[in-house]
C-alpha positions as CSV (number, residue, x, y, z in Angstrom):
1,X,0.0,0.0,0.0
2,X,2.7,2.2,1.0
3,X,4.5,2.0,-2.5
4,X,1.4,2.4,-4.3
5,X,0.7,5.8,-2.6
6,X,4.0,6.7,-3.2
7,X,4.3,5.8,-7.1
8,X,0.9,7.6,-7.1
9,X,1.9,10.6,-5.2
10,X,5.1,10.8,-7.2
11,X,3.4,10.5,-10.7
12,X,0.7,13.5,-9.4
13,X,3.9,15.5,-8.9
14,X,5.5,14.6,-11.9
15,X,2.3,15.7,-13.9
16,X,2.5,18.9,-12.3
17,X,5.5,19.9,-13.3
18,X,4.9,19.1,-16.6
19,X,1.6,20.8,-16.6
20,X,3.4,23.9,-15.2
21,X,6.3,24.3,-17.5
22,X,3.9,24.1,-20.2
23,X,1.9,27.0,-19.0
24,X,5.7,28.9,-18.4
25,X,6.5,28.3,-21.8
26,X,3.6,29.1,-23.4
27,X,3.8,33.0,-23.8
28,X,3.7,35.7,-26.7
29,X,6.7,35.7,-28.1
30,X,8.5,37.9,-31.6
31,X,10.5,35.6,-33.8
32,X,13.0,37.3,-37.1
33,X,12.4,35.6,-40.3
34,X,16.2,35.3,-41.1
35,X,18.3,38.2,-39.4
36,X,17.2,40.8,-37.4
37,X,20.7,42.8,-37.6
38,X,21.1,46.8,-36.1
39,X,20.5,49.2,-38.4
40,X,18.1,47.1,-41.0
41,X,15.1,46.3,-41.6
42,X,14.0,42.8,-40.3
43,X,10.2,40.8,-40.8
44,X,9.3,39.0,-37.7
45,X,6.4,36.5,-36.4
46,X,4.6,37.3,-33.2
47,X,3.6,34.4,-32.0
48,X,0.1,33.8,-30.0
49,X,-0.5,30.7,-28.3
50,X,-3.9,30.2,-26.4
51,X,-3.3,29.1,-22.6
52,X,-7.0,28.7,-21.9
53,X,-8.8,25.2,-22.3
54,X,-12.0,27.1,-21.5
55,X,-11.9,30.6,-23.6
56,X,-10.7,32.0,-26.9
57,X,-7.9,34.8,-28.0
58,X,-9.9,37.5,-29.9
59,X,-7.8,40.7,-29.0
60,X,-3.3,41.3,-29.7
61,X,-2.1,44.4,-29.0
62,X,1.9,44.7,-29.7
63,X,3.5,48.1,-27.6
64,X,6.6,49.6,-29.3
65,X,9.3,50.8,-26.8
66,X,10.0,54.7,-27.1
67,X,13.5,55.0,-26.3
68,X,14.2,53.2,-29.2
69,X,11.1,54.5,-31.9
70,X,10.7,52.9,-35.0
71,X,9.6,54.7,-38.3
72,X,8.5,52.4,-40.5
73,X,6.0,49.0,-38.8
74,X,3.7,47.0,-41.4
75,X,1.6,44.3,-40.3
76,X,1.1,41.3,-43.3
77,X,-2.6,41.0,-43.5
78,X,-3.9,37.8,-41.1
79,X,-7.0,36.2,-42.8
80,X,-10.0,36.5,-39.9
81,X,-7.9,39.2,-38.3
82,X,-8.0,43.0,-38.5
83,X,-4.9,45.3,-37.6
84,X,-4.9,48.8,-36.5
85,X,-1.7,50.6,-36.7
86,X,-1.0,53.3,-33.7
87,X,1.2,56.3,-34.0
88,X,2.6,58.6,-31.6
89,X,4.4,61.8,-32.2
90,X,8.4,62.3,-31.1
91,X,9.8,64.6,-28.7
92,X,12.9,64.1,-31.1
93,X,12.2,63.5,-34.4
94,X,14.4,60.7,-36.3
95,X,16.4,61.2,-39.4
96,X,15.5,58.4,-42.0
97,X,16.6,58.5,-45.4
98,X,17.7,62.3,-45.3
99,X,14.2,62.7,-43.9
100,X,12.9,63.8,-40.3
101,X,10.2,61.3,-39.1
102,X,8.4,63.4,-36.1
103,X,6.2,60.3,-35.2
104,X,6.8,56.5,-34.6
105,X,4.2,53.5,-34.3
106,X,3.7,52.8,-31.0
107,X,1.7,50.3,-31.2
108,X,0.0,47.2,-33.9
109,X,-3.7,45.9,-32.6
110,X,-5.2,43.1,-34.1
111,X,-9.2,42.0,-33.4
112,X,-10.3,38.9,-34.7
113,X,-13.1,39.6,-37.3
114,X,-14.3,36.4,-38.4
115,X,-11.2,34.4,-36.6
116,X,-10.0,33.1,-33.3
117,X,-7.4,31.4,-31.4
118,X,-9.3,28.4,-29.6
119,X,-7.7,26.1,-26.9
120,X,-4.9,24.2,-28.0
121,X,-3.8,26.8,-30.9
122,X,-1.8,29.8,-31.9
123,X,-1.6,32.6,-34.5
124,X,1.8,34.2,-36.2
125,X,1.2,37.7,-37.1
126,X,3.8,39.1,-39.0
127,X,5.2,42.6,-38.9
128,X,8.1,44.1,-41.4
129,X,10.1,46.5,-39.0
130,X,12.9,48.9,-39.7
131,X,14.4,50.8,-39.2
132,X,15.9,49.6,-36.1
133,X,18.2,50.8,-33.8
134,X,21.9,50.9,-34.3
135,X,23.1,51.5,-30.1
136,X,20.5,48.6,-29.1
137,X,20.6,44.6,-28.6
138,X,17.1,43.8,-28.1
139,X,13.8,45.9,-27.9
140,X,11.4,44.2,-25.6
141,X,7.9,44.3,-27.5
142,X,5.4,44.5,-24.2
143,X,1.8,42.5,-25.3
144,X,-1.8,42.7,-24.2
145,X,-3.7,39.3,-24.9
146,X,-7.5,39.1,-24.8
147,X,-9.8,36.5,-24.5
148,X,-13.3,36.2,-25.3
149,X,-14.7,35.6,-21.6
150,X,-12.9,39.0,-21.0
151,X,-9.5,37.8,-19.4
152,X,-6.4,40.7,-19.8
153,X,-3.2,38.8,-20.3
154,X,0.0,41.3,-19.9
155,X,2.7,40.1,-21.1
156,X,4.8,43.2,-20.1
157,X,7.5,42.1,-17.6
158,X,11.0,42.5,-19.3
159,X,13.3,39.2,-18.7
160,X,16.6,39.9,-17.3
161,X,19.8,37.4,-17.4
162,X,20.5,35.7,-14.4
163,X,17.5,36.0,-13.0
164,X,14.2,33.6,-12.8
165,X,11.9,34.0,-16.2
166,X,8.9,36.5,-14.6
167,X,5.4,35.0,-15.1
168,X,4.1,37.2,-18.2
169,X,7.9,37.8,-19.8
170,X,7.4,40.7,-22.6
171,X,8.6,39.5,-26.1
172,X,11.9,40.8,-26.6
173,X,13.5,41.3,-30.3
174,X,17.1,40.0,-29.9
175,X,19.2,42.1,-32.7
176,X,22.0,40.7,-34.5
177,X,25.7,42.7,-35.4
178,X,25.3,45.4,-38.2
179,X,26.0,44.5,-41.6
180,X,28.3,47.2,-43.6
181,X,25.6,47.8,-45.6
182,X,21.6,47.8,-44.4
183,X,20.0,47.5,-47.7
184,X,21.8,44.6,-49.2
185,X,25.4,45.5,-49.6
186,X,26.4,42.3,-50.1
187,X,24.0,41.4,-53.1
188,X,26.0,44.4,-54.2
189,X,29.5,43.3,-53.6
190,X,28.6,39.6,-55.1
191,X,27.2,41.4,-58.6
192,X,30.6,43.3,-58.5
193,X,32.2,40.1,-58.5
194,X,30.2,38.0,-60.5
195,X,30.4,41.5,-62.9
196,X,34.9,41.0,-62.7
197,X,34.6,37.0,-63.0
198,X,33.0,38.2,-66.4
199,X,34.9,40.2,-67.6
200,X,38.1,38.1,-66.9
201,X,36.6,35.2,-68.8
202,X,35.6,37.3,-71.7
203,X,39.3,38.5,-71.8
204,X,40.1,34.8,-71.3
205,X,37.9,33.7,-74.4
206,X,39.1,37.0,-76.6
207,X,42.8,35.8,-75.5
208,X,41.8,31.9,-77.1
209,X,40.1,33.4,-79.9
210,X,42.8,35.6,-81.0
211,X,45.1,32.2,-80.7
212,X,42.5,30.4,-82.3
213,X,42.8,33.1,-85.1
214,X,46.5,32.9,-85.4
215,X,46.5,29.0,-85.7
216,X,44.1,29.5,-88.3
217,X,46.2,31.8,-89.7
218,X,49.3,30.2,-89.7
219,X,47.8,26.6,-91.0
220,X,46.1,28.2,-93.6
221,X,49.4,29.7,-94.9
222,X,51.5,26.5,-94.0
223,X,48.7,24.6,-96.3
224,X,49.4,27.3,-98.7
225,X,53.3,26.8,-98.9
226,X,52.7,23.7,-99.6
227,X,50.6,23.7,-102.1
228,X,52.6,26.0,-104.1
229,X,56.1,24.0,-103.3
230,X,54.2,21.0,-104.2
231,X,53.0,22.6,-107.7
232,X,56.9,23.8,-108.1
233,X,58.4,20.5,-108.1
234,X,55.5,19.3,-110.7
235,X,56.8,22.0,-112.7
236,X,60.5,21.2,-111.8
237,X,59.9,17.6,-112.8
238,X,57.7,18.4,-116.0
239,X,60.7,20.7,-117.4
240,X,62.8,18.2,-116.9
241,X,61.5,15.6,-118.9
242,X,61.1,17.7,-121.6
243,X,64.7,18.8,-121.5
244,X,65.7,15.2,-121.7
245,X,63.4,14.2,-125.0
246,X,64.9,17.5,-126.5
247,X,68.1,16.3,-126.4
248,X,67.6,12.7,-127.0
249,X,65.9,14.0,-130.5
């Protein structure tokens, strides 16, 4: 009896755990679609996952940081979702492009019309940001999550290193090194390349075609030569025959 109640005992804590590191893992988090480096421009997932068995999501709200604004934030349209894009002006505008930018987004909403998140799912919403910041190496992307029976999530507690995870951690954005160049220098430096390989194999075939065109060349005058040496001893020989019946007569 004894080990029964303790094999059950130890199983019911065993589930627990499990139950409970499920929940902990289970919050809104912002994932980059490739690299998310300083200075560029990245597209990133927010992901949604339902922690209710007993209620749906029908409400995301994304919050923006302000020390660190961004210009430029465009939602991909969600089917069965609408987005709302919020912006807020500067107390310092940003320079973008030459430009000044005197307001920022502060925040994306999106209300499920026609859509939800049910028990046992989740939703990506996808954002293109840019143009983000060079002196940063995260922005922490607080979220509001709502459910249809009227529960507030707040997922607005910003993680720090060496410390426990918090109960509603905030998505946080990690950012990469800087490129040299933001908008695709590389793509730039392979054409170059790919642009000087070119070039050095058309020299390369105008090199084998000028050799080409001096073996022609010279074969065709070699065959020439000989033809006409050839044609000279006919003659040679002809003449000298002749020679020899002239005298014999």
């Amino acid at each position: 009896m004894n080990v029964s109640r303790i094999a059950v005992a130890g199983g019911i804590a065993l589930s627990s755990v499990v139950l409970l590191s499920g929940t902990a893992f289970a919050h809104v988090s912002v994932q980059p679609q490739g690299e998310a480096a300083k200075g560029g421009y990245a597209t990133v997932n927010v992901k949604v996952p339902n922690e209710r068995d007993n209620a749906s999501t029908v409400k995301v709200e994304i919050n923006f940081p302000t020390d660190h604004p961004l210009a430029s934030v465009m939602p991909q349209p969600v089917p069965g979702w609408k987005a709302v894009v919020t912006k807020a002006k500067l107390a310092k505008p940003l320079e973008l492009h030459g430009k000044k930018i005197n307001e920022a987004v502060s925040k994306v909403t999106w209300t499920a019309d026609g859509s939800k998140i049910g028990p046992g799912q989740f939703q990506q919403f996808p954002l293109s940001l840019g143009q983000l910041p060079e002196d940063a190496d995260q922005l922490v992307l607080k979220a509001i999550q709502t459910y249809d029976n009227n529960e507030v999530v707040r997922w607005i507690e910003e993680p720090k290193e060496g410390v426990a995870e918090p109960q509603n951690p905030a998505p946080v954005l990690r950012l990469s090194a800087a490129t040299e160049d933001h908008h695709g220098g590389g793509a730039t430096k392979t054409d170059e390349k790919a642009g000087q390989e070119e070039e050095v194999k058309e020299e390369k075939g105008h090199s084998h075609a000028a050799s080409d065109s001096d073996s022609d060349s010279s074969d065709t005058t070699a065959r020439v030569l000989g033809v006409v040496g050839i044609l000279v001893g006919v003659a040679g020989v002809a003449f000298g025959v002749l020679a020899g019946r002239r005298r014999s007569a």
